[in-house]
N, C-alpha and C positions, 0 to 999 in steps of 0.2 A: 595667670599661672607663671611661677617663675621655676619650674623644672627642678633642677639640679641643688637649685638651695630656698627648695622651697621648705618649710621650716616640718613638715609633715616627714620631708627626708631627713633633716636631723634627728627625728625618733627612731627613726631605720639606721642611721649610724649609729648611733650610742648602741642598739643589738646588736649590730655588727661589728662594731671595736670589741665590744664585750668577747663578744663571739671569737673573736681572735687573739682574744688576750687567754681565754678559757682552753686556746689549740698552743699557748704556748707562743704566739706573735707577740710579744708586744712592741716592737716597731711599727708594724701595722695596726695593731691597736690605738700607738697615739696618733698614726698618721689621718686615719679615719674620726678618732675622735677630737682631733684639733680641726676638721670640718665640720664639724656637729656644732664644735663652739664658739667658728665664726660664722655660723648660720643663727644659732642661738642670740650674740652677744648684738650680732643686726638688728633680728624681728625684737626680742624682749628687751633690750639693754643690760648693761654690763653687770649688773645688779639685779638680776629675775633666780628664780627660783631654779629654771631651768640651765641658766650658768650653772648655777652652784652645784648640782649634777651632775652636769659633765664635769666640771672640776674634780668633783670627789672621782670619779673614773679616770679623766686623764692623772692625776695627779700619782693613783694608785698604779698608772702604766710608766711612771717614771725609773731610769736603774739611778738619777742623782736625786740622792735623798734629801739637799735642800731646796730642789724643783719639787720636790715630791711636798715637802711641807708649805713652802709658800703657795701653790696651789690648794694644798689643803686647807689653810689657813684663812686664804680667802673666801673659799667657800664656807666656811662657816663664819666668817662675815655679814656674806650674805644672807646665809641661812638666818642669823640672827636679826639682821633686818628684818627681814620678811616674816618672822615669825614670833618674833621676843625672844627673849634668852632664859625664861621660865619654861 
C-alpha cells in the first residue's frame, strides 16, 4: 500500500481537480491535477494512456495558452501512440 500516491488516488484526483475547475478553482484544479500526473507518470510512464488524460485536463486548467497547447499537444502524442492516428 502506498497511501497517498497510490495510483487508485490519482482517479480521485482527476474528479476532484475536475470538480474544482467545474466551482470555478482552477488553481486548485491544476494543483490537484499536477498530483494525479506525477502519480500517473510513476506507476504507467510518461507515455500511458492515462498521462495523456490528465494532460488533456490539466492543460484545459491552464490561463497561458502556450502551457495550454504544449500540454495539449502532448497529449495527443501520446494518444496517438497508443492508439494510431486512424
Amino acid at each position: 500500500a502506498r497511501g497517498r500516491d497510490h495510483p487508485d488516488v490519482a482517479i480521485t484526483l482527476m474528479n476532484l481537480g475536475n470538480a474544482y475547475g467545474q466551482l470555478g478553482d482552477q488553481t486548485k484544479k491544476r494543483d490537484v491535477l499536477e498530483r494525479a500526473l506525477t502519480i500517473y507518470e510513476r506507476e504507467h510512464g510518461s507515455d500511458s494512456p492515462q498521462v495523456a488524460l490528465t494532460l488533456m485536463n490539466l492543460g484545459n486548467a491552464q490561463g497561458d495558452h502556450s502551457k495550454r497547447r504544449d500540454m495539449l499537444e502532448r497529449a495527443l502524442v501520446i494518444q496517438e501512440r497508443a492508439y494510431g492516428r486512424d
